[in-house]
C-alpha positions as CSV (number, residue, x, y, z in Angstrom):
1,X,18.7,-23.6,-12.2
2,X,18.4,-22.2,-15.3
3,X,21.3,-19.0,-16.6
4,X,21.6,-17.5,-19.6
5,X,24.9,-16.5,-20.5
6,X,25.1,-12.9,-22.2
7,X,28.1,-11.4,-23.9
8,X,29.1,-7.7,-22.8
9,X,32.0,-5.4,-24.2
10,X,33.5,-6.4,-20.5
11,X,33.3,-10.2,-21.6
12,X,31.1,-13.2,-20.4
13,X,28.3,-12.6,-17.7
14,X,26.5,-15.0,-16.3
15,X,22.7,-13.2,-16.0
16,X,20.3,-15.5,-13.5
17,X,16.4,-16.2,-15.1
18,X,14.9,-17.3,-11.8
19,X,15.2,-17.0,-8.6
20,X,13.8,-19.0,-5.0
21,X,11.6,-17.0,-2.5
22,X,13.1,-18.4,0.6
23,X,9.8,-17.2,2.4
24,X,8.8,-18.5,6.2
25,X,11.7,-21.2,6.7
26,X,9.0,-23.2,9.3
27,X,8.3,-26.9,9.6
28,X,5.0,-28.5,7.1
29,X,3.0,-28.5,10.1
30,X,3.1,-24.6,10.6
31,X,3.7,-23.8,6.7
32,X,-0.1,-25.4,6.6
33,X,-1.4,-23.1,9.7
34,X,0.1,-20.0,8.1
35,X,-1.9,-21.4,5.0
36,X,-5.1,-21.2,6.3
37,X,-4.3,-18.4,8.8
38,X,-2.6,-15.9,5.8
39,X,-5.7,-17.6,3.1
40,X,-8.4,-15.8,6.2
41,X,-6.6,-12.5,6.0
42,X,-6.4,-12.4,2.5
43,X,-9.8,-13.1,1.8
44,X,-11.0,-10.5,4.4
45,X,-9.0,-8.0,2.8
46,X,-10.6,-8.4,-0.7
47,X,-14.5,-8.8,0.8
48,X,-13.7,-5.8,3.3
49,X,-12.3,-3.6,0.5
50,X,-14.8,-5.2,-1.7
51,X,-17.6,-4.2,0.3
52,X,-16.5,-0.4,0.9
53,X,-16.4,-0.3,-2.8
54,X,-19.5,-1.4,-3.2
55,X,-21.4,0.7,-1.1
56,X,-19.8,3.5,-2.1
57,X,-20.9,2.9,-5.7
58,X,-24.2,2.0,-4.5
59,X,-25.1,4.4,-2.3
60,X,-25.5,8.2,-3.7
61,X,-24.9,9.7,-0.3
62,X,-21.3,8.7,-0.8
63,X,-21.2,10.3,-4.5
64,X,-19.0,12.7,-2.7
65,X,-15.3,13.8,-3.0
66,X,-14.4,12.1,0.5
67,X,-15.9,8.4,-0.3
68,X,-14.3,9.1,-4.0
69,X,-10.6,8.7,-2.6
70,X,-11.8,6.4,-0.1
71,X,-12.9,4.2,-3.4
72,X,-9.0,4.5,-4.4
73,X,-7.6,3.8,-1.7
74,X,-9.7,0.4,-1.6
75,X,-8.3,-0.5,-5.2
76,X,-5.3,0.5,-3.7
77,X,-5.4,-2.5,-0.9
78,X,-7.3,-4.7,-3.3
79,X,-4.3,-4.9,-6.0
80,X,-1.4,-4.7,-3.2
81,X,-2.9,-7.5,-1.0
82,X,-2.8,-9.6,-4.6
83,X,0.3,-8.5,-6.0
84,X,2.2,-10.0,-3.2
85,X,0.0,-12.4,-1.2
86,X,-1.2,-15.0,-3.7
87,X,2.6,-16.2,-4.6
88,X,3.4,-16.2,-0.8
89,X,0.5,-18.8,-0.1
90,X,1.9,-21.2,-3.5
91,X,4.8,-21.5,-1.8
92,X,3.8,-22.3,1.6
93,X,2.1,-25.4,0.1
94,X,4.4,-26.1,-2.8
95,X,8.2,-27.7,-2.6
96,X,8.8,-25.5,-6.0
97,X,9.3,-22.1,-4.4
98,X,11.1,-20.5,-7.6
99,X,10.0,-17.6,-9.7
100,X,11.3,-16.2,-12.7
101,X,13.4,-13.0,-12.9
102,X,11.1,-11.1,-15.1
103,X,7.8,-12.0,-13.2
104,X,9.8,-10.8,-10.4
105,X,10.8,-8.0,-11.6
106,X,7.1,-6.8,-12.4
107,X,6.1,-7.5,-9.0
108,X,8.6,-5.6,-7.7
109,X,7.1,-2.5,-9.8
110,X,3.4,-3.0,-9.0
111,X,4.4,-3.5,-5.5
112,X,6.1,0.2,-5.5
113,X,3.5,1.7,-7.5
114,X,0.7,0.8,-5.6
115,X,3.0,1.5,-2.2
116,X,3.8,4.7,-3.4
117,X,-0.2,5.6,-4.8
118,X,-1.6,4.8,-1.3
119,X,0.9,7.7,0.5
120,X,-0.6,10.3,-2.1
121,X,-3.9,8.9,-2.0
122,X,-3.6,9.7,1.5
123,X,-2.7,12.9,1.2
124,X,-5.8,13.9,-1.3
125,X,-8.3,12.6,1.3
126,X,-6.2,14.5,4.5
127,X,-7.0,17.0,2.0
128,X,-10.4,16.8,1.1
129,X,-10.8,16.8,4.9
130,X,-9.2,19.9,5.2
131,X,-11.1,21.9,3.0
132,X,-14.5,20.1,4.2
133,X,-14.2,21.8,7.7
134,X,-11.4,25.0,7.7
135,X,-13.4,26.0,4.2
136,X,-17.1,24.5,4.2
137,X,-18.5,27.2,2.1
138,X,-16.1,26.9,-0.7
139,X,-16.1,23.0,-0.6
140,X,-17.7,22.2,-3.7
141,X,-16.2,25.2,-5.6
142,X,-12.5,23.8,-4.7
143,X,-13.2,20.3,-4.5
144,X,-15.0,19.8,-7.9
145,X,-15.3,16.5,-9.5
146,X,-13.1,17.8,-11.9
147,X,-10.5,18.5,-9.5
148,X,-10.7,15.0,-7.5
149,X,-10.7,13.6,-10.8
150,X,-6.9,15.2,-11.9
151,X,-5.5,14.6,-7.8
152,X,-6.6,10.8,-8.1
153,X,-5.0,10.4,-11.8
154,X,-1.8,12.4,-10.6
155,X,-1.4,10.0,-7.7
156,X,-2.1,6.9,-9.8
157,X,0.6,8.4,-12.1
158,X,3.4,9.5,-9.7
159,X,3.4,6.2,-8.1
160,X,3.7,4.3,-10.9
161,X,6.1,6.8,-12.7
162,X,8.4,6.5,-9.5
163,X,8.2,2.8,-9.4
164,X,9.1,2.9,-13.0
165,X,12.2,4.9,-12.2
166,X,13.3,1.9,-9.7
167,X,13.2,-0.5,-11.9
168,X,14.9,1.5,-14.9
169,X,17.6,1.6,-12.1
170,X,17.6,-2.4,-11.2
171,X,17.5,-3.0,-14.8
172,X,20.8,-1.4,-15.5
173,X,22.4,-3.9,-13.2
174,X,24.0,-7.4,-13.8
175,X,22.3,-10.1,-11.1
176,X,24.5,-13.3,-11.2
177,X,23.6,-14.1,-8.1
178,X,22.4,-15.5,-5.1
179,X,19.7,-17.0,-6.8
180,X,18.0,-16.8,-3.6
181,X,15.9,-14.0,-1.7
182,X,15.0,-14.3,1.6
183,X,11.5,-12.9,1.4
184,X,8.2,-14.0,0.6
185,X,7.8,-11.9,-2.2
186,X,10.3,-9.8,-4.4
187,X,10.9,-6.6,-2.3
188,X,13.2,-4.0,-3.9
189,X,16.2,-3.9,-1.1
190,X,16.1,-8.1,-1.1
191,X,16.2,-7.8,-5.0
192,X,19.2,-5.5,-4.8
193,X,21.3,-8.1,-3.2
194,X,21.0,-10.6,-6.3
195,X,22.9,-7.6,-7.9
196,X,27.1,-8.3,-8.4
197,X,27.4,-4.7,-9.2
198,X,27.3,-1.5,-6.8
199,X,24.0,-0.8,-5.6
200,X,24.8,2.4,-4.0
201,X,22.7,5.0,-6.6
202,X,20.0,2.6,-5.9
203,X,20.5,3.3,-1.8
204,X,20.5,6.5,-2.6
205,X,17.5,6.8,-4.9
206,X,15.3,4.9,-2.6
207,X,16.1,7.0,0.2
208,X,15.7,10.2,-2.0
209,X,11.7,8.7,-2.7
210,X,11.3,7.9,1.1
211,X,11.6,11.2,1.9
212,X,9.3,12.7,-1.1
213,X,6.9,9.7,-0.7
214,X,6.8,9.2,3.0
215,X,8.1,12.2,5.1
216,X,7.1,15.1,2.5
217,X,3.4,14.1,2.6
218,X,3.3,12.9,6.4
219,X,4.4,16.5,7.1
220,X,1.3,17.3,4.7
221,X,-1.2,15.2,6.3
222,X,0.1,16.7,10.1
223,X,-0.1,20.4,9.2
224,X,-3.4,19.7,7.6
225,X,-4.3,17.7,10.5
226,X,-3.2,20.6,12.7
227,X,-5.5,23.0,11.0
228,X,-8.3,20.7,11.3
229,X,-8.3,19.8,14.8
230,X,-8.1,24.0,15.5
231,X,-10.7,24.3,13.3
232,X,-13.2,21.2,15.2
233,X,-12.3,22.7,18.5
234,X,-14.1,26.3,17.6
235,X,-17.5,24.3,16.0
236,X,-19.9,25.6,18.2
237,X,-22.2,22.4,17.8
238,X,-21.9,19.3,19.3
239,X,-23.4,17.1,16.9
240,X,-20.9,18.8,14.1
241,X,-17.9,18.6,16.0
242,X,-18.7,14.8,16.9
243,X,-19.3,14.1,13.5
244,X,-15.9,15.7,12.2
245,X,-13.8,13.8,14.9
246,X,-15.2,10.4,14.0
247,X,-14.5,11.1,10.1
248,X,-10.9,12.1,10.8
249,X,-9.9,10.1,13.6
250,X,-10.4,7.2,11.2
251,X,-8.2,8.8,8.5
252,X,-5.8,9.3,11.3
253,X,-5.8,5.8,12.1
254,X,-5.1,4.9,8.8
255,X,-2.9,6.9,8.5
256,X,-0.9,6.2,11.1
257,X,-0.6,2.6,10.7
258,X,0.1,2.7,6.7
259,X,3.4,5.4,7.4
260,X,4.5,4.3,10.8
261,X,5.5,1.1,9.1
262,X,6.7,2.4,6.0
263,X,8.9,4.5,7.9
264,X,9.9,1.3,10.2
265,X,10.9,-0.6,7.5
266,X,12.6,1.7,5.1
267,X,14.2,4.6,7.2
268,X,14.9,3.1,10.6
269,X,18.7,1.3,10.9
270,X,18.4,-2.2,9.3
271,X,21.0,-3.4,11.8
272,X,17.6,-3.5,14.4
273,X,15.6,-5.4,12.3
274,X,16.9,-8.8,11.6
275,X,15.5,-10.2,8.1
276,X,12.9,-12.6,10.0
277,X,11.3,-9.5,11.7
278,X,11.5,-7.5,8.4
279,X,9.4,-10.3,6.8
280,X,6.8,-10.0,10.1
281,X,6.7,-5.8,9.6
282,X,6.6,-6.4,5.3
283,X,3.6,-9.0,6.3
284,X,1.6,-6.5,8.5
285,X,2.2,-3.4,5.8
286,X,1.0,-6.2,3.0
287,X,-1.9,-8.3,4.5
288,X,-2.8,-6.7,7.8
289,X,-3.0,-3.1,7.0
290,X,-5.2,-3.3,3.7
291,X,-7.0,-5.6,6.1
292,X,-8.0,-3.2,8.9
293,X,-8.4,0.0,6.4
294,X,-12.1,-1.2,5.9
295,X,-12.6,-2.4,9.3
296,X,-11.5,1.1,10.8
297,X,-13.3,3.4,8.5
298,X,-17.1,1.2,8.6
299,X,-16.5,0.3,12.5
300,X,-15.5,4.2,13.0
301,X,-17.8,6.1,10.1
302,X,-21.0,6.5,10.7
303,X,-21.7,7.4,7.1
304,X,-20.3,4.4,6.0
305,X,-22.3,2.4,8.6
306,X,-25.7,4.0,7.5
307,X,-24.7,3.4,4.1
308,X,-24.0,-0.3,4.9
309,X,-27.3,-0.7,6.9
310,X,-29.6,0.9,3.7
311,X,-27.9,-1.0,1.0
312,X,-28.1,-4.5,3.2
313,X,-31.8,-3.4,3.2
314,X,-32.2,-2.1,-0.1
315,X,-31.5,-6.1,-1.2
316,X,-33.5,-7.9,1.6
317,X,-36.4,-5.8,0.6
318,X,-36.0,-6.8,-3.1
């Protein structure tokens, strides 16, 4: 493999320029089904999200704050899915399973800024749901385009300004080695262990951002949760309380299955996850979850679904 050797006030270093994604250490026969089976995902991920997007710019009904994040978080899946899922199917077809540290070092950073944009993104819309049922009549006043337009931009930047800070903090340490990283793609703690320097600051910052990224707005999206399911409960009409369950339970769902793995894999005792299983739970947060978003909000949104049904006809008709 290729070094570079660098001269420091301490002496020589020996600084590594590419590294091996060990990946899913199978036999060819199954590397080829987890081709085609990982190739399906991906590909629903990116027409699923694609769709949403589409009808939401297509459709005027969905002009609205709500369908506006939903956009977001859409882009969101679209560029996480592609950040990390494309080099993972190269390798399970190619013998050259090496990448260079900088490339890896840049998908390390998109892969916490778009990580860390979804949890706020999530917290806008919980939100925006909030204020459409505990304060309908001052909706529009307090969720003005104006205002959706500085919560989306302050997400987009506090992820990537927080994923910036991680790497400013990787960057500041010597990696001489392993040059290899058993993962599938370059994820921040397997990255760490390339490092012959002490890695506790970095422990310790990305424990700091779990709990400001993860915990802080779960709690957010719970009490506003809270709120809204007291408020649902006192709507006197059936139709309206049926139609504010269906659009939160599918936020719910959403949400529950984007933190309750985050949380898994960065807060629960990595002593009961052995690295194989990590892989499984980083594959399901990576492929599966940007997968289902779409499918839960258009299988459970009636909006959505009468949005897909006039657009579908909208081009037959043409």
């Amino acid at each position: 493999m290729a070094e570079k050797e660098l001269r420091s006030m301490g002496g020589n270093q020996t600084w590594i320029t590419e590294v091996t994604l060990l990946g899913f250490q199978v036999g060819p026969a199954l590397e080829v089904f987890l081709f085609g089976f990982f190739s399906l995902f991906y590909t629903l991920t990116l027409l699923g999200n694609g769709v949403i997007l589409g009808i939401i710019c297509l459709d005027f009904r969905l002009h609205t704050p709500m369908y506006f994040f939903l956009s977001h978080l859409a882009v969101v899946d679209m560029s996480y899915a592609s950040n990390n899922v494309p080099k993972m199917l190269a390798n399970l077809v190619s013998q050259n399973r090496t990448i260079f540290f900088v490339p890896c070092i840049i998908q390390t950073f998109l892969y916490m800024a778009f990580a860390h944009t979804e949890c706020l993104i999530l917290v806008m819309m919980s939100y925006d749901r909030y204020v459409a049922i505990c304060h309908p009549l001052r909706y529009s006043v307090i969720m003005s385009w104006r205002v959706c337009t500085v919560l989306a931009v302050t997400s987009w930047a506090c992820g990537s300004l927080l994923a910036l800070v991680h790497v400013v903090l990787i960057l500041r340490l010597p990696f001489c080695g392993p040059r290899e990283i058993n993962h599938f793609f370059c994820e921040i703690l397997s990255v760490l262990k390339l490092a012959c320097a002490d890695t506790r600051l970095n422990q310790v910052v990305i424990f700091a951002a779990c709990v400001f990224i993860l915990l802080g707005p779960l709690c957010l999206v719970l009490v506003s949760y809270t709120r809204i399911l007291w408020a649902i409960l006192r709507i006197p009409s059936g139709e309206g309380c049926r139609k504010a369950f269906s659009t939160c339970s599918s936020h719910l769902c959403v949400v529950g299955l984007f933190f309750g793995s985050a949380i898994v894999m960065y807060m629960a005792p990595k002593s009961r996850h052995p690295e194989e299983q990590q892989k499984i739970l980083f594959l399901f947060y990576s492929l599966f979850n940007p997968m289902l978003n779409p499918l839960i909000y258009s299988l459970r949104n009636a909006e959505v679904k009468g949005a897909l049904r006039r657009v579908s006809w909208k081009q037959t008709s043409v």
